[in-house]
N, C-alpha and C positions, 0 to 999 in steps of 0.2 A: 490607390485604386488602379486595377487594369481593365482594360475592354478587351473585350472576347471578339474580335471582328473577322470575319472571314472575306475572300472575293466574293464576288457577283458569281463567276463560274461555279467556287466552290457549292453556292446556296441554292442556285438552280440546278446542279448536278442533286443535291440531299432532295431535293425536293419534284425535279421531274424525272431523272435518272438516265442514265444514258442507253438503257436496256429501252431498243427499238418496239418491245412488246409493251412496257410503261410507258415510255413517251408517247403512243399513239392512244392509251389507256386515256393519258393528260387530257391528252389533244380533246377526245371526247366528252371532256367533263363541258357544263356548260359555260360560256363566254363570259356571262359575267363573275364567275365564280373562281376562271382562271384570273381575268384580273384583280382579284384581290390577292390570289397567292400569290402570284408573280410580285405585290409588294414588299414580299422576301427578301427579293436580291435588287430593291431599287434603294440605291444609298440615302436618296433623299427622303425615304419613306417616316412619317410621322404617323405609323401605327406601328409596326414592327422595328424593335432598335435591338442594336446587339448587349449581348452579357457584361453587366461589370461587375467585376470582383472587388469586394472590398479589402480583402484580408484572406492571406492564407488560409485560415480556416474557412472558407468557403469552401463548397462542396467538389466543383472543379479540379480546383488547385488541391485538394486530399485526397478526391478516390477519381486516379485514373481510370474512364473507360474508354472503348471504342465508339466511336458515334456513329449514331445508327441515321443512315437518311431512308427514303420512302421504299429505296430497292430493297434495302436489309430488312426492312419491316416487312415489306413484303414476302419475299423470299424462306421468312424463317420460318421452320417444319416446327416448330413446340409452338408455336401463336395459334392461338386461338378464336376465333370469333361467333357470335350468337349464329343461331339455328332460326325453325321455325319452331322446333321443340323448346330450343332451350333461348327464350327472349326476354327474360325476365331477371333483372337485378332485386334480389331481397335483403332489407336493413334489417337486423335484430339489433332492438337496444340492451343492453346489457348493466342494469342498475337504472337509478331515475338518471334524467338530464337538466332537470330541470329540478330548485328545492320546492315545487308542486307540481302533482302528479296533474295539474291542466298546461303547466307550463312544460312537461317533460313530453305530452305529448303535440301539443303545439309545434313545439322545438323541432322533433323527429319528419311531422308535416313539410315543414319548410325545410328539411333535408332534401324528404322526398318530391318536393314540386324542384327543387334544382336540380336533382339527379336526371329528371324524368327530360326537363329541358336541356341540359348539357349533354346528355347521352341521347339526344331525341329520335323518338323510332322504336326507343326500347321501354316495356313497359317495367314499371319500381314499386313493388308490393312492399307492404311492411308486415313482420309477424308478430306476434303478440312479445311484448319485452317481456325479459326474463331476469330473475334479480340473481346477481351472482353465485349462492348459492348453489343454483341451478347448474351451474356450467362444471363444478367440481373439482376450480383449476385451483393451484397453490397461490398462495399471495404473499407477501411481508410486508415491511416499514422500510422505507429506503433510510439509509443510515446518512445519507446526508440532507436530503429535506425533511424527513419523517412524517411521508406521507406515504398513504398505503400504496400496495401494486398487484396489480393479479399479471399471471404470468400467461404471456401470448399464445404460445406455443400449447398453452391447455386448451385456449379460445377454441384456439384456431380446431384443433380437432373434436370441439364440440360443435364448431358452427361445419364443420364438414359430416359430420352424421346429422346433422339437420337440412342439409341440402335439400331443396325442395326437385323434384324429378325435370321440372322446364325450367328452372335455373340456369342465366348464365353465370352467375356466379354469388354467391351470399356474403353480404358485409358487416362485423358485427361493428357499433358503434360504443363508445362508453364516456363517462367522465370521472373515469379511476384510469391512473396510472398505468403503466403498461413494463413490464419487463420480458425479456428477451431468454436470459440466462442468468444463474446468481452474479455471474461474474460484470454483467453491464447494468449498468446507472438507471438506464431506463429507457425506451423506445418509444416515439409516436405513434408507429402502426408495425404491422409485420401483413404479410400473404404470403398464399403459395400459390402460382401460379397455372401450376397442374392442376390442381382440384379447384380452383377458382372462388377460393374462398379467403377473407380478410377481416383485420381488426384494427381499428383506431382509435386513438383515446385522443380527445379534446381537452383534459383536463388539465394541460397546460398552459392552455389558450386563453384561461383568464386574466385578468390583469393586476391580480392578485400572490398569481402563484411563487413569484419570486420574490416578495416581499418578506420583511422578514416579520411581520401582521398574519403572513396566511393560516387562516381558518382549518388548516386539513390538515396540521400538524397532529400528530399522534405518537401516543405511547407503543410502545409493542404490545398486540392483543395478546392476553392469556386463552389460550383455546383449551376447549374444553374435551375437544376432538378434533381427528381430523376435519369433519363435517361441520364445526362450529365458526360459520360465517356471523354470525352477530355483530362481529367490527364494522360490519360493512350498512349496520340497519339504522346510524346517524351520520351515515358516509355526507362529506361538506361537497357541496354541489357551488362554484361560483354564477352569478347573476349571467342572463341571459342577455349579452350586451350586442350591439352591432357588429364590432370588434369580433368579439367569439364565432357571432353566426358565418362572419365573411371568413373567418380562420379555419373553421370547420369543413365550409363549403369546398375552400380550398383543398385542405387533407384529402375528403372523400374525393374526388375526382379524380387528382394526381393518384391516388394508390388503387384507384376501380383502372383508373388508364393503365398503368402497369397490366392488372391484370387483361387487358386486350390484348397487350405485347408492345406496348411504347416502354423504352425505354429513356433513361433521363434524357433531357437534350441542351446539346452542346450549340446548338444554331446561332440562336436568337432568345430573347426575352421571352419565357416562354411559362406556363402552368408545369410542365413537366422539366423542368428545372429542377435537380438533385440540392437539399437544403439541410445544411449539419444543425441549424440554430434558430431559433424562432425569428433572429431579424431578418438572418436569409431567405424566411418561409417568406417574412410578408412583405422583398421587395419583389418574390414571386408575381405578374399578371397572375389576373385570376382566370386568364383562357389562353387558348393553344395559339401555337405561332405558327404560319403557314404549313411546314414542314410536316407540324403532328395532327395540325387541323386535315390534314390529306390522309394520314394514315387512320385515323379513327372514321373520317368519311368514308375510306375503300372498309371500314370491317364491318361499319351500322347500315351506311346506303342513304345516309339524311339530305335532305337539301338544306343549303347554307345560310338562306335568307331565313328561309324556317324556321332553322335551329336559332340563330340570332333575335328573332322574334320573339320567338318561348323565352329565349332567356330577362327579355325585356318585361315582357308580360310578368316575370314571377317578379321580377323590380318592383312594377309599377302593381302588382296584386298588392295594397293596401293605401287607404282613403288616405290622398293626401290632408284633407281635412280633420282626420282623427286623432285626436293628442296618443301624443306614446306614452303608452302604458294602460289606454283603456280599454278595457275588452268589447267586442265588437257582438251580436248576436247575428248570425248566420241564418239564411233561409228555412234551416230545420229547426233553430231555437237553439241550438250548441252557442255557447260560448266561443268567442274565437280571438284571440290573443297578437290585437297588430303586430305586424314582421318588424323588427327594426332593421330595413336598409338603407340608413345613412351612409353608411360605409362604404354602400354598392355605387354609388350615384358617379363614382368618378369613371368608374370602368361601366354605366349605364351609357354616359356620353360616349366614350371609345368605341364601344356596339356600333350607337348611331352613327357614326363617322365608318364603320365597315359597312355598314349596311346602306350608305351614302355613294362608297363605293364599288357596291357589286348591284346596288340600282340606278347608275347612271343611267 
């Protein structure tokens, strides 16, 4: 293993910058809110720790880039940030999520209450799912798991003619496979970050999928047409676990933050951490580290206790007293499908502990 560790100078240069018109930008932020960034660049800090690398194939150590601290975020002419027109993040799901269409939309629910709270200020519509067919994109069998794939790059330019007009940006979601090009294996997500639109597949997130048990193995479909999506009408959906939901959660925000114009980060321990491999996703934190926590503040406007709060709230939004797996009946009489966040509870405490110190 190596640690990624930088100076003190270095981390508060990435993060207040030495550009007199930032630093004074800093200065004005509010007092408590400086002190938690400023936990950046304090060595002793026990909420923000630096990167370790396991192994070469870590994202670091295989794709060189530049690191971008708050000036460069700042500064860059393609970054984009919401409007008053355009404030609005839309999910399209894309096949079920769930193997019942009460748990597929459940599912998508509790995407949308995390978005809403991670990205706070901005509001998160969902559109009607669409079942693959719809989208018109090509698919196959990957040749070494043999499991299906639809291909991103179709997504993506179906979810960009669906762009809704106060969109900042459209994200489609899936739990089918994802491919890039014939020539690569398979892709988590793709975006483009000019037209601000995205696609994510969780369907690897199961903890099923690399077994060699998995459910989603397939023959190559005979098609009957081009248009002959059929393979897709007993597509294998894995169980809706903790695990998944906190993996999920994960993906969308790191690849919605992309599209603001965060780029990976080199700092610190961090959500926006570049990750080649599922164990690297999930030594990923599930939130930002000082550095990126600043540049998403300068593009939304949130306040930081606030945000920190919402994100508590969607934790703590289900009955501790309700066994898991029972459905709950809702004020209007809906069905409603407890959250499982076991998973959350560790980085629930972590919150409390920021929020301990930006309310001293």
């Amino acid at each position: 293993m190596k640690t990624v560790r930088h100076s003190e100078q270095t981390l508060r240069t990435a993060l207040i910058s030495k550009n007199p018109a930032l630093v004074s930008q800093y200065e004005k932020l509010d007092a408590a809110e400086r002190r938690l960034m400023n936990e950046a660049f304090q060595p002793a800090s026990d909420l923000f720790g630096p990167i370790v690398l396991h192994s070469q194939s870590d994202w670091i150590a295989s794709h060189p880039e530049p690191p971008q601290g708050f000036e460069e975020f700042f500064s860059d002419p393609s970054r984009k940030a919401p409007s008053r027109e355009k404030h609005s993040i839309y999910i399209q799901c894309i096949g079920p999520l769930g193997n019942t269409r009460m748990i597929s939309e459940e599912y998508v629910k509790w995407l949308k209450g995390y978005c809403e709270a991670f990205f706070y200020g901005l509001t998160v519509k969902l559109l009607e799912p669409v079942p693959v067919s719809a989208t018109r994109c090509a698919f196959r069998v990957n040749e070494n798991t043999k499991n299906l794939q639809i291909h991103a790059g179709h997504i993506l330019h179906f979810l960009k003619k669906k762009k809704p007009e106060d969109a900042f940006c459209i994200v489609g979601v899936t739990m089918i496979d994802l491919y890039p090009r014939d020539s690569w294996n398979f892709v988590f997500g793709q975006a483009s970050l000019t037209d601000g639109v995205g696609i994510f597949s969780f369907a690897r997130y199961g903890g099923d999928f690399y077994s060699s048990g998995y459910k989603g193995k397939v023959k190559a479909p005979q098609r009957r047409s081009t248009r002959d999506y059929s393979a897709f009408d007993s597509y294998y959906t894995p169980d809706v676990t903790s695990v998944l939901l906190l993996r999920s959660c994960k993906t969308l925000t790191h690849e919605i933050g992309h599209i603001f114009g965060l780029r990976h980060c080199q700092w610190l321990a961090c959500l926006m951490q570049g990750s080649n491999h599922l164990e690297e996703a999930d030594r990923r934190p599930l939130d930002l580290c000082p550095i990126c926590l600043r540049k998403l503040q300068c593009a939304i406007g949130f306040n930081i206790v606030e945000r920190y709060k919402a994100l508590v709230r969607w934790i703590d939004d289900e009955s501790a007293d309700t066994p898991r797996g029972t459905p709950k009946h809702g004020p209007d009489g809906n069905v409603n499908l407890p959250k499982p966040v076991e998973a959350f509870e560790e980085w629930r405490e972590w919150i409390m502990k920021c929020l301990a110190v930006v309310q001293k």
